[in-house]
C-alpha positions as CSV (number, residue, x, y, z in Angstrom):
1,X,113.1,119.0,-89.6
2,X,117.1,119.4,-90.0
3,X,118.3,121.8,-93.1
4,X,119.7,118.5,-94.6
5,X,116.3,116.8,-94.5
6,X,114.5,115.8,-98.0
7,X,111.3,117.5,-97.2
8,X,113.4,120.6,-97.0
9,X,115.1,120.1,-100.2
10,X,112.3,119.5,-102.0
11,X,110.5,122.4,-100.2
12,X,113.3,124.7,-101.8
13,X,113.7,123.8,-104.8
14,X,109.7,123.8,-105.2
15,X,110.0,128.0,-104.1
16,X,112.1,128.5,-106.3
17,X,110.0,126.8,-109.7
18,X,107.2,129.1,-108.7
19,X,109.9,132.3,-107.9
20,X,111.1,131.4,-111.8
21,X,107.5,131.4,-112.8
22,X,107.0,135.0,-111.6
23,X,105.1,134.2,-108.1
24,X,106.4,136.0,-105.5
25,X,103.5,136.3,-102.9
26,X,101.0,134.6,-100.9
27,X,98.0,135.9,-100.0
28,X,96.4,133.2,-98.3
29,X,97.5,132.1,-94.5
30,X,95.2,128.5,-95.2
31,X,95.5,126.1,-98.2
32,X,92.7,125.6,-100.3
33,X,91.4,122.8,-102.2
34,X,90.7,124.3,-105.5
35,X,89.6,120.6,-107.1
36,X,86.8,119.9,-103.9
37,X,86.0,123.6,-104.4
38,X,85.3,123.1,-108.0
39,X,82.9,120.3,-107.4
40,X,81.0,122.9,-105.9
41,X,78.0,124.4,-108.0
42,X,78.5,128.0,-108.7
43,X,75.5,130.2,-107.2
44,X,72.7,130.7,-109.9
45,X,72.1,134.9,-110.5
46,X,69.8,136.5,-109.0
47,X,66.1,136.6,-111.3
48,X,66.0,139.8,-112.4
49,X,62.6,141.3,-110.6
50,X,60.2,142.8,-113.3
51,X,60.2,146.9,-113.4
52,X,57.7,148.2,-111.8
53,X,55.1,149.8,-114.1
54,X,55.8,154.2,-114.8
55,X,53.5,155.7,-112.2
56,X,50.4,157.4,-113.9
57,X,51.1,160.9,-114.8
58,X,49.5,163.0,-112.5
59,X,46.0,164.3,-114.4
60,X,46.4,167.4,-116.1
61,X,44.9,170.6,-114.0
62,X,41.7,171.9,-114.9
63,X,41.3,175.1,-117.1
64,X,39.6,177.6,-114.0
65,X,36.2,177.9,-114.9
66,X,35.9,181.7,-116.3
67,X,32.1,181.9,-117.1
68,X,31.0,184.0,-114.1
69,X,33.8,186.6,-114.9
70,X,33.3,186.5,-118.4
71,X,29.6,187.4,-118.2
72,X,30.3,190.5,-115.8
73,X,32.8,191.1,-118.3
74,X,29.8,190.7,-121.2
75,X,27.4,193.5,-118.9
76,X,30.0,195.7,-118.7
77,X,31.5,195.7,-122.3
78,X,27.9,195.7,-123.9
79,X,26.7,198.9,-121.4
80,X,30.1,200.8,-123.0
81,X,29.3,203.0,-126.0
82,X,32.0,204.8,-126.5
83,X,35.9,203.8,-125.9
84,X,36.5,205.9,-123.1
85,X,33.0,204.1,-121.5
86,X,35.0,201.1,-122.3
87,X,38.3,202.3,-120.4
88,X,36.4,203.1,-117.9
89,X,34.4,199.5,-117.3
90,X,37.8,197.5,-117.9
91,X,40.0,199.6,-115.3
92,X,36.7,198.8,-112.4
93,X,36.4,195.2,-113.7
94,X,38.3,192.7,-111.0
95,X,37.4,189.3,-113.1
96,X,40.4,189.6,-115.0
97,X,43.6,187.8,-111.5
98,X,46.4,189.7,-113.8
99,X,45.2,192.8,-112.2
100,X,46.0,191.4,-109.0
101,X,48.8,189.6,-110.0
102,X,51.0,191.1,-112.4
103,X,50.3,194.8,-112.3
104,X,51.7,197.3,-110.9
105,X,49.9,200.3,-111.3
106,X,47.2,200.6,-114.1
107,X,44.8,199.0,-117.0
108,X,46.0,199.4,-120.4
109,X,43.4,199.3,-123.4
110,X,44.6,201.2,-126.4
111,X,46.0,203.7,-128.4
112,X,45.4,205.3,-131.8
113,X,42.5,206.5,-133.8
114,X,39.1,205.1,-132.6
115,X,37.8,205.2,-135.8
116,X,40.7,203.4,-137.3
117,X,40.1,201.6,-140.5
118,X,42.9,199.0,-139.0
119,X,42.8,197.3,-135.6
120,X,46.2,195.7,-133.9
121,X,45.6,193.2,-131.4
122,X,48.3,192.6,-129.2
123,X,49.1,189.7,-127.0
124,X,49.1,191.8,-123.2
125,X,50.9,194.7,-121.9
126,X,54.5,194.7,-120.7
127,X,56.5,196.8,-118.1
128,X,56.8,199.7,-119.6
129,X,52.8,200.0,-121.1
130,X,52.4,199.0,-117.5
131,X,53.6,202.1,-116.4
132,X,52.6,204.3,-118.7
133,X,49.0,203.0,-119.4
134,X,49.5,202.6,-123.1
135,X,50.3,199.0,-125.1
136,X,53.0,199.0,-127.3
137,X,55.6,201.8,-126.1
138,X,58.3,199.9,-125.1
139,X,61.2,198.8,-127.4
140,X,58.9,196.2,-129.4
141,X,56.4,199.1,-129.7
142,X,59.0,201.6,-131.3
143,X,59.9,198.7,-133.8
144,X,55.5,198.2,-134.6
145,X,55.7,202.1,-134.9
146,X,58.6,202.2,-137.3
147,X,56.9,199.5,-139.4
148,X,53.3,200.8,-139.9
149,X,55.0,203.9,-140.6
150,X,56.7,202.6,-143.2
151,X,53.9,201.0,-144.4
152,X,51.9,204.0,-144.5
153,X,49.7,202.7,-141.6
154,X,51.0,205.2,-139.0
155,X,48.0,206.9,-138.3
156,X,45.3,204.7,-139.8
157,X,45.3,202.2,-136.3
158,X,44.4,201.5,-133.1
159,X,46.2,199.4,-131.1
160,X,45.1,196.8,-127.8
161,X,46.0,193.0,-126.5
162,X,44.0,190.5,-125.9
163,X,44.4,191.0,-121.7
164,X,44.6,194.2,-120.5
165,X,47.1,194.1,-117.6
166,X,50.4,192.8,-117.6
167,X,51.0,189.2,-116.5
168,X,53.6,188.6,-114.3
169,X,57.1,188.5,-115.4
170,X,55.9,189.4,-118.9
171,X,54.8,185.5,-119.6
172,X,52.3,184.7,-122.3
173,X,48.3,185.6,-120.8
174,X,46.6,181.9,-120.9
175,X,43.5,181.1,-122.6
176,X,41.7,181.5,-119.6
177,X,43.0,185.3,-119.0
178,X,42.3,185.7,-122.3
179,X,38.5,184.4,-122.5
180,X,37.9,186.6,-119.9
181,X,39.1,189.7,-121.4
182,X,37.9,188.8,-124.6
183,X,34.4,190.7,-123.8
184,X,36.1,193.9,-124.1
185,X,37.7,192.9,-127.2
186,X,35.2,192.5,-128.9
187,X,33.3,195.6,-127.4
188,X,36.0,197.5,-128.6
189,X,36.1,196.1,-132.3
190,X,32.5,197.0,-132.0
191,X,32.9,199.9,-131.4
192,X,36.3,201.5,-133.8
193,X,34.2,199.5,-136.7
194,X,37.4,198.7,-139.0
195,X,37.8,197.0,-142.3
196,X,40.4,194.5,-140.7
197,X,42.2,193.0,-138.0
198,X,46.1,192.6,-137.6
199,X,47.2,189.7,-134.8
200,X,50.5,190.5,-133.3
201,X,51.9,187.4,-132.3
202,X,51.3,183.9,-131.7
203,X,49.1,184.3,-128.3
204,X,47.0,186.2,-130.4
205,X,46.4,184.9,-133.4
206,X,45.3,182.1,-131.6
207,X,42.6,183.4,-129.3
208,X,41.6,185.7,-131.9
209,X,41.4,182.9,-134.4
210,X,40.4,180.4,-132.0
211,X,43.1,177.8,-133.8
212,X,46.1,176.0,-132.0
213,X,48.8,176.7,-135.2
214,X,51.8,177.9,-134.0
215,X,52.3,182.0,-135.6
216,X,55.0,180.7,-138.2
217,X,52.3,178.7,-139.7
218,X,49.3,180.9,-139.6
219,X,51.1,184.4,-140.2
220,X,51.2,185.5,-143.5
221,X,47.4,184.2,-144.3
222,X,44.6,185.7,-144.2
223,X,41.9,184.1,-141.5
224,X,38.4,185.2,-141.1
225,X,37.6,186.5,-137.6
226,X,34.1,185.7,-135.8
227,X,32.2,187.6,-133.2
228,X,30.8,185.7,-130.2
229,X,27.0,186.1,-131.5
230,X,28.1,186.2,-135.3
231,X,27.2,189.4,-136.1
232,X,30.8,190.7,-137.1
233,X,33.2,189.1,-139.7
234,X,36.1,190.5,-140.3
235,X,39.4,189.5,-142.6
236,X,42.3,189.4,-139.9
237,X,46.0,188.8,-140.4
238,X,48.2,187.1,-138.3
239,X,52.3,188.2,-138.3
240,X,55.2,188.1,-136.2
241,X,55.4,190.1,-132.7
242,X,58.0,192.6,-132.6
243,X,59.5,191.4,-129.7
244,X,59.9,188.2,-131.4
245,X,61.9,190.6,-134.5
246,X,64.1,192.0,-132.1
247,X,65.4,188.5,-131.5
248,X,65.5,187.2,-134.8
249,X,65.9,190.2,-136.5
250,X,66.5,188.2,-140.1
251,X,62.7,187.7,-139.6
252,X,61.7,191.4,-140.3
253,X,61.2,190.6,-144.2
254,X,58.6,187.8,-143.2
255,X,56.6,190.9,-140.9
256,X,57.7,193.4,-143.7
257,X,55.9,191.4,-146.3
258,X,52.7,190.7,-144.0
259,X,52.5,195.0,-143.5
260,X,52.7,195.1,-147.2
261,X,50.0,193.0,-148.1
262,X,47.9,194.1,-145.2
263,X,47.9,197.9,-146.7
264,X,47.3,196.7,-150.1
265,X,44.0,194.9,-149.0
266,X,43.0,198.2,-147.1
267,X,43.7,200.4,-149.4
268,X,41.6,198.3,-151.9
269,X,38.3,200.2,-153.4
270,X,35.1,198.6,-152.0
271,X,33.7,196.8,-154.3
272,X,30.1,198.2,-155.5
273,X,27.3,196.5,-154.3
274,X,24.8,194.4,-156.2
């Protein structure tokens, strides 16, 4: 092909239509077709593949079965007739895994008057009651002091939890800790005799209780408490846990108000009987 050939011409002058019109490259080294390609049916999409059903959750564990240790836990409590006899039977009692677990030096059981017209019932021991053998002497303890001072209630208690060794890392005891300590408990409300309970806290109120409210719906109200056999009733009040006021401390008034009508009640005359 000479440069004065008409294929040439025609060539150039076609370069430079699509050079006006902007194109400036070519990206392919072969023609294509585009009109046989479009006779060509486009792929259909892929069916979309049904989702596989959620694997089952995995079954919930088992609650550990806690009847052997809490029938040791019975024989010892019921042989105990005096708190110190209690002590004694809790601190030999190996039922209980927190002592095993969470411990680091000693069983804690309680504190106060032992013939205290006013029982506080704890949730478990913490670090400090750890090492020193007594619940409630760390920070939230000072706070529960201040309070039942101030309520006039300073030396009219005595003061325990509902385990009796401290659970690692300070967690909440479970139910099952707390069934098996639950023995003593009642050994030891047996034996002070008072005219009421006090529930500190939300792990508790509900072992105490036996109810699954959360402690912002059951404080504040007064619940009747039940011995295993039945042969004790008492009135017992549910409030806030101090720890849980050192938090939130706009939340004192709600505790402040549940001390208040806690030492009214007590301080009620008996009525006569019939």
């Amino acid at each position: 092909m000479t440069p004065s050939s008409p294929s040439l011409a025609i060539a150039e002058s076609l370069l430079a239509f699509w050079a006006d019109g902007g194109v400036d490259a070519m990206l392919l080294e072969e023609p294509v077709d585009r009109i046989a390609a479009g006779r060509i049916a486009p792929p259909q999409p892929a069916r979309k593949v049904a989702a596989a059903a959620p694997a089952a959750a995995p079954p919930r564990a088992a609650q550990p079965d806690v009847s052997h240790a809490a029938a040791q836990a019975q024989a010892l409590a019921a042989a105990a007739d005096s708190l110190e006899a209690l002590a004694v039977a809790i601190a030999g009692f190996d039922g209980c895994p927190l002592k095993f677990e969470g411990a680091a030096s000693q069983a804690v059981v309680c504190r106060g008057d032992p013939a205290a017209p006013l029982m506080v019932i704890g949730e478990g021991p913490g670090q400090d009651e750890d090492r020193q053998g007594k619940p409630f002497v760390g920070r939230a303890g000072q706070l529960l002091d201040k309070m039942l001072g101030a309520a006039g209630l300073a030396d009219r208690v005595l003061i325990t939890n509902t385990v009796f060794w401290r659970p690692p890392g300070n967690r909440t005891p479970t139910p099952a800790e707390q069934a098996v300590c639950a023995p003593f408990v009642e050994r030891a409300i047996a034996l002070v005799r008072p005219k009421m309970l006090l529930l500190v806290g939300g792990a508790s109120a509900k072992a105490m209780l036996k109810k699954d409210e959360g402690i912002l719906s059951l404080r504040g109200r007064w619940h009747e408490w039940r011995s295993a056999d039945g042969a004790i009733e008492l009135p017992a009040l549910p409030t806030l846990h101090p720890a849980f006021l050192l938090r939130q401390p706009a939340a004192k008034k709600r505790a402040w108000a549940d001390l208040l009508t806690l030492a009214e009640r007590l301080d009620r005359p008996d009525r006569p009987n019939p």
